[in-house]
C-alpha positions in Angstrom: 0.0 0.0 0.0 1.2 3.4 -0.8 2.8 5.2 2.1 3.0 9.3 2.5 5.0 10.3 5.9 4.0 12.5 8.1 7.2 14.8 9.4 8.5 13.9 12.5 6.4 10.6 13.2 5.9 7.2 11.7 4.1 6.9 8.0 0.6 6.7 7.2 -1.2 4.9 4.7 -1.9 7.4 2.1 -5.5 5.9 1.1 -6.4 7.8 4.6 -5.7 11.0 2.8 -7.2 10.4 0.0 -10.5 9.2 1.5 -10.7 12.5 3.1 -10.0 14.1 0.1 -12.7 12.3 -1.6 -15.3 12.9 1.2 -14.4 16.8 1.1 -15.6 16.5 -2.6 -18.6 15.0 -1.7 -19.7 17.0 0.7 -19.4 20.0 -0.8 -21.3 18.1 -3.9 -23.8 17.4 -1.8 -24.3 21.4 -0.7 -23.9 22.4 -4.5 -26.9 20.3 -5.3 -29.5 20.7 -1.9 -28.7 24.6 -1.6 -28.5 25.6 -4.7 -28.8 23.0 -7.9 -32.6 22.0 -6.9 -33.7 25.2 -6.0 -33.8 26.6 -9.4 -36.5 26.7 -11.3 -36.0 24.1 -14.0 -37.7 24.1 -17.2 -36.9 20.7 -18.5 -38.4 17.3 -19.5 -35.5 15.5 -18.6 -35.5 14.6 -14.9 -31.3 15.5 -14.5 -32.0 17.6 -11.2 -33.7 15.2 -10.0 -31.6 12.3 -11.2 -28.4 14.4 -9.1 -30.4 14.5 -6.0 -31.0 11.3 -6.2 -27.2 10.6 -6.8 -26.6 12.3 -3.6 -28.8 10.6 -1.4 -27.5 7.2 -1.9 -24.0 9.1 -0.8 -25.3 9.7 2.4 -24.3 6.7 4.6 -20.8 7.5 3.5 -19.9 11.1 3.5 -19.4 11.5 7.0 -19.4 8.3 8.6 -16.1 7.8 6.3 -15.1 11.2 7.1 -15.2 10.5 11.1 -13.8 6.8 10.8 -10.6 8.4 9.3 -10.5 11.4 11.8 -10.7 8.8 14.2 -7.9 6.7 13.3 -5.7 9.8 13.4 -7.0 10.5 16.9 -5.8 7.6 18.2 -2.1 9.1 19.7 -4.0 12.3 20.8 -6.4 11.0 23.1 -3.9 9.3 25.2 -2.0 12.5 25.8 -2.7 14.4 29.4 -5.9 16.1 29.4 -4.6 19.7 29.9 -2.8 18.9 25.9 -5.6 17.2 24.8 -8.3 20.3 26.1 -6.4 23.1 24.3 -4.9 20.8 21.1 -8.3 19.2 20.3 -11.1 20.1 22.3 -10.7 24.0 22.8 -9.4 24.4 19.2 -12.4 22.5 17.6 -14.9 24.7 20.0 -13.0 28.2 18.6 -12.6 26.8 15.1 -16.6 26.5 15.2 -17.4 29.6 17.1 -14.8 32.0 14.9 -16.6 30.4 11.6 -20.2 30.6 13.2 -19.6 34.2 13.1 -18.7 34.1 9.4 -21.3 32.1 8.6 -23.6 34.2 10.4 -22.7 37.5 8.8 -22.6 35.9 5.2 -25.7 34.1 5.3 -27.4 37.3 6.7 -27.0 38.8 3.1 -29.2 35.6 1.4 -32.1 35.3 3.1 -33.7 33.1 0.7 -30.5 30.5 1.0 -31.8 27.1 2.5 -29.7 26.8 5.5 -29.6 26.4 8.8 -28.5 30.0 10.0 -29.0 32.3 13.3 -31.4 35.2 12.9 -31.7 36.6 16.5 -29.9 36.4 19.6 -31.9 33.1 20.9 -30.5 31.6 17.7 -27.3 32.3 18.1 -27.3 31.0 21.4 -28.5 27.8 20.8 -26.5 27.4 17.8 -23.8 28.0 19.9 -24.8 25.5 21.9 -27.0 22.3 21.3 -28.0 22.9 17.8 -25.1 23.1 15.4 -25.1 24.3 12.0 -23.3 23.1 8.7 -20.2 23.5 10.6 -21.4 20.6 13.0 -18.4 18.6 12.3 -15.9 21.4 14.1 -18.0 21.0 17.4 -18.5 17.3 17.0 -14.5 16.5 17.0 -14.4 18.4 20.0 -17.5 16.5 21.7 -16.0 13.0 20.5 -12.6 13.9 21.7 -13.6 14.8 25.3 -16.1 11.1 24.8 -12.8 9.4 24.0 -10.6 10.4 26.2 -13.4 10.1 29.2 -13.8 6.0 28.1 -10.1 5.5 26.8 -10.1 2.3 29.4 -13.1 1.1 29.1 -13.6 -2.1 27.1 -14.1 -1.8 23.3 -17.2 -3.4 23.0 -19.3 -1.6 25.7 -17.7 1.5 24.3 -19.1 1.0 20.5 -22.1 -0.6 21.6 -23.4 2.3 23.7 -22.1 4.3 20.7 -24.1 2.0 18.5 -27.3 2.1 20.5 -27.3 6.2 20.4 -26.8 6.0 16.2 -29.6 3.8 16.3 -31.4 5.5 18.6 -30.6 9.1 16.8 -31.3 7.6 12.9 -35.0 6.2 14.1 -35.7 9.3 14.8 -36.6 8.6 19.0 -34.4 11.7 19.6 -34.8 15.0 19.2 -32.5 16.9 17.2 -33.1 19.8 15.3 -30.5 21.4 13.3 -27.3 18.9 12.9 -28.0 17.8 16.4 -28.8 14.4 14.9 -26.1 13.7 12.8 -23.5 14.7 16.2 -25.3 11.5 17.6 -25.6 9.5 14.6 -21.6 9.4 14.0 -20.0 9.2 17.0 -19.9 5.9 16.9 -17.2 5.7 13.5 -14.7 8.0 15.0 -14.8 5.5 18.3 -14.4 2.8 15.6 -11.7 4.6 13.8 -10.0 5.1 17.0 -10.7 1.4 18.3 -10.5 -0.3 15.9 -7.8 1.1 13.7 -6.0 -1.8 12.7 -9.0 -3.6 11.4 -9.2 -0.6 8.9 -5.8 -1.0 8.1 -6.0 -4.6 7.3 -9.0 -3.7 5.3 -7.5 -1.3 3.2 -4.2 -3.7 2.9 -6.5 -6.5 2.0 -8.1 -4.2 -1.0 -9.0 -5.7 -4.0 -11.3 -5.5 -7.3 -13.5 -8.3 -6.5 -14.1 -7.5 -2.7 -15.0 -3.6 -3.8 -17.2 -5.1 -6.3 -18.8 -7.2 -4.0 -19.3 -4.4 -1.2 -20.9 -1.9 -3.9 -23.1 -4.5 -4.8 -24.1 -4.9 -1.3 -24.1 -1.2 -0.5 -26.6 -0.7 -4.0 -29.3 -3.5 -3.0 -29.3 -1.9 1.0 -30.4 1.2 -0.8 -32.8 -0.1 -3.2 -34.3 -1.8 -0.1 -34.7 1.2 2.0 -36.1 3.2 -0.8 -38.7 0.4 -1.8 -39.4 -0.2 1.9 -39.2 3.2 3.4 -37.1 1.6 6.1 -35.0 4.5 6.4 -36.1 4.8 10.1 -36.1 1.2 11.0 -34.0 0.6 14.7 -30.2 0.0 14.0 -30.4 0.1 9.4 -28.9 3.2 9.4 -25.5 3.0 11.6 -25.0 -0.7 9.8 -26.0 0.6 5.9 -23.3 3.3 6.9 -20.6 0.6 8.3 -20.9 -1.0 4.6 -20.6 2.4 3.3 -18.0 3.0 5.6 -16.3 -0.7 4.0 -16.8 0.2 0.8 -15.3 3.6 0.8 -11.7 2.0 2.0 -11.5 -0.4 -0.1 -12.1 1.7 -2.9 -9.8 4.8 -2.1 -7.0 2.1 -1.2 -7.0 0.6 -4.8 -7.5 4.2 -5.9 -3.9 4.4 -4.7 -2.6 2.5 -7.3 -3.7 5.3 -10.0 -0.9 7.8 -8.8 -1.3 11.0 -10.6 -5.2 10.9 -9.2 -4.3 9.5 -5.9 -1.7 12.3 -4.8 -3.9 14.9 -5.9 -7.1 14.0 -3.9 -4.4 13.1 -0.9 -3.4 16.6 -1.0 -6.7 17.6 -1.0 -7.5 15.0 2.0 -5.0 17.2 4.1 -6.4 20.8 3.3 -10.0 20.0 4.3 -10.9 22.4 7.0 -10.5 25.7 4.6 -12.9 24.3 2.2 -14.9 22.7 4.6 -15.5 26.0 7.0 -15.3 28.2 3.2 -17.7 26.7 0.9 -20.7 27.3 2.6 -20.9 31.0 2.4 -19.4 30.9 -0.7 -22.0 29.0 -2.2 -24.5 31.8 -0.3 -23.1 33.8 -2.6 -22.9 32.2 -5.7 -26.6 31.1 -5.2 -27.5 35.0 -4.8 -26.3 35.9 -7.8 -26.4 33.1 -10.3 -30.2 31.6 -8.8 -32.1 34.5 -10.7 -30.5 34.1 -13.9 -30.3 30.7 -14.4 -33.8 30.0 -13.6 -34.7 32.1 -16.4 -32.7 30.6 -19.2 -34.6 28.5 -21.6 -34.8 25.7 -22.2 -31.4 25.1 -24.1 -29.1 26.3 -21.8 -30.7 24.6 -19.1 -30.1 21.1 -20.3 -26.5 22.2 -20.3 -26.7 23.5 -17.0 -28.5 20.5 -15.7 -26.0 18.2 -16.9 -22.9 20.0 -15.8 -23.3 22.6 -13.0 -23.2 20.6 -9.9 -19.6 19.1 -11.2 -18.4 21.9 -12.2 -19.8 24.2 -9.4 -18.5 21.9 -7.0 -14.5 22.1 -8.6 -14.5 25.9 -8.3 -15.6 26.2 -4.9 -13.3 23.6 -3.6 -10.5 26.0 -5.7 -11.6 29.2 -4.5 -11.3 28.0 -1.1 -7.9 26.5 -1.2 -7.2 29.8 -3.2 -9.0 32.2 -0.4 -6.9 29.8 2.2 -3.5 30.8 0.6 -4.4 34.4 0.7 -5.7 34.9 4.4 -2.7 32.9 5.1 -0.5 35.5 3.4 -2.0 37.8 5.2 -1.4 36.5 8.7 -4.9 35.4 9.1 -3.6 31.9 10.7 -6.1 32.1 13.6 -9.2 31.6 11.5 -7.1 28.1 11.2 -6.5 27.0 14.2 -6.1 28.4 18.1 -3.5 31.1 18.0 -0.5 29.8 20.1 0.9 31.0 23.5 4.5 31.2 22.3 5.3 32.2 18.9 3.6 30.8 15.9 5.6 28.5 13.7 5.2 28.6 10.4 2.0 27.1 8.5 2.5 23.3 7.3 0.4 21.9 4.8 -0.3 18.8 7.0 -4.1 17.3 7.7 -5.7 19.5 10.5 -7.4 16.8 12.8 -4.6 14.2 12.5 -3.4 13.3 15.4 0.2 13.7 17.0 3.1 11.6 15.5 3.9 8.4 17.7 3.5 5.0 18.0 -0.4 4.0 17.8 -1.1 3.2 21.5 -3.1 0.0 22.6 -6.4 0.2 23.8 -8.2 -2.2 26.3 -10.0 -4.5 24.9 
């Protein structure tokens, strides 16, 4: 398997990178097409719009849940540092990272009333977006929730540990919870950053083990879960979710470890994989934007065009924000503008390094009690 290092510390498999570069993509597909794509007004015979939503759907049990799985695997070293490292490295930072965006988002999203999104409109909001209900940046406050969850049960045995995390994802994805906002999905995935970070060297040997005919195997699997759900609106059903998103979760390492074999592709999307937070905490109001100006006009091209558009814009829309926030990134970075990145330091910055921003410190992987 293909091997990037990591400076200072032992190598890591390079599929990691490049499934966090691929969920990065896919996420910020998914915006392109709920927040702005499907709320045009189409004029078209051809059912693409809703042929990309539908696209997007069947993505969901493996956006994040692969997204957390791998943050989780690079957690591993962190959580077993002392608490008062672990409270300002990882859980205070993730805290500020989503409060310093929140206000971003907040003043952005302000401008575009009409964009579909969770945002704060009044005081009460902000408060309890602040708080229990987080917004699109629900990710940010989640690493710092599943950090303080794994350091608090580091000793406890693995299986009561996933199984309690288990029984809240099921609990959470048959809806017997309340949770507005993105409060749901906190709940939901907490469980595959435990896994990640418990059960890292099963990953490993998964991804080791990749090959053509297991991927095929597991897509299969993965399509006719889906079909079923859909056909038996069993979305909801006790414990279906957190086990469709495991095979998700299956599927998506095996196929970004034999995507390592292509290597002009592979380094590309690995690079990506460890530049995720600017275009994760970016795109959002970004896309605010774009929807503010472009939503008008191309709802009222005809019918032409629109096919065109149909066909193309999600793709396309979804390359240029992922460039204009790696571009934006480079030029707040130029400008000294590191603390929208991460917790400005006590002692003198050191310069900006391109590496991943929630992997975890650079020593041996640590054994948990089983």
């Amino acid at each position: 398997m293909t091997i990037a290092s990591i400076s200072g510390g032992r190598p890591r498999a390079e599929w990691a990178d490049v499934a966090k570069g691929v969920c990065i993509v896919l996420v910020v597909l998914w915006h392109v097409i709920m927040k702005h794509y499907l709320p045009i007004d189409w004029h078209l015979s051809l059912p693409l719009p809703g042929a990309w939503g539908l696209f997007g759907e069947q993505l969901l049990p493996l956006r994040m849940p692969v997204f957390f799985t791998i943050s989780g695997m690079f957690a591993a070293a962190a959580v077993h540092r002392p608490w008062r490292v672990v409270r300002r490295s990882r859980i205070a930072k993730f805290f500020y990272l989503y409060a310093v965006w929140f206000a971003v988002h907040t003043a952005v999203l302000s401008l575009v009333p009409r964009f579909d999104t969770l945002a704060a409109h009044s005081l009460s909001d902000v408060l309890d977006q602040l708080t229990i209900t987080p917004t699109n940046l629900w990710y940010l406050s989640a690493l710092a929730v599943y950090f303080t969850v794994a350091k608090l049960t580091r000793r406890l045995p693995v299986t009561l540990v996933l199984g309690a995390a288990f029984v809240l994802s099921a609990v959470a994805s048959a809806g017997l919870l309340a949770a507005p906002g993105n409060r749901g999905q906190l709940y939901q995935n907490l469980l595959f950053f435990l896994a990640g970070l418990r059960l890292r060297p099963w990953v490993e040997q998964l991804a080791a083990r990749a090959t053509p005919r297991l991927l095929v195997s597991g897509v299969t699997g993965y399509a006719v879960v889906m079909v079923a759900i859909h056909v038996l609106g069993a979305r909801t059903w006790f414990g279906l979710w957190p086990v469709t998103s495991a095979l998700a979760v299956t599927v998506g390492v095996l196929a970004t470890s034999l995507l390592t074999r292509r290597r002009g592709l592979s380094s590309r999307l690995a690079a990506l994989g460890r530049r995720t937070l600017p275009i994760y905490v970016m795109h959002m109001p970004l896309l605010a934007l774009i929807h503010l100006m472009l939503w008008r006009p191309f709802s009222s091209l005809g019918a032409g065009p629109q096919l065109v558009l149909a066909a193309f814009l999600p793709a396309v829309l979804t390359a240029l924000l992922v460039w204009l926030c790696l571009l934006l990134h480079r030029a707040l970075m130029s400008a000294g503008a590191s603390w929208l990145f991460d917790l400005p330091s006590r002692s003198r910055p050191r310069p900006a390094t391109p590496t991943d921003w929630s992997a975890a410190p650079t020593r041996e992987l640590p054994r948990f009690p089983r």
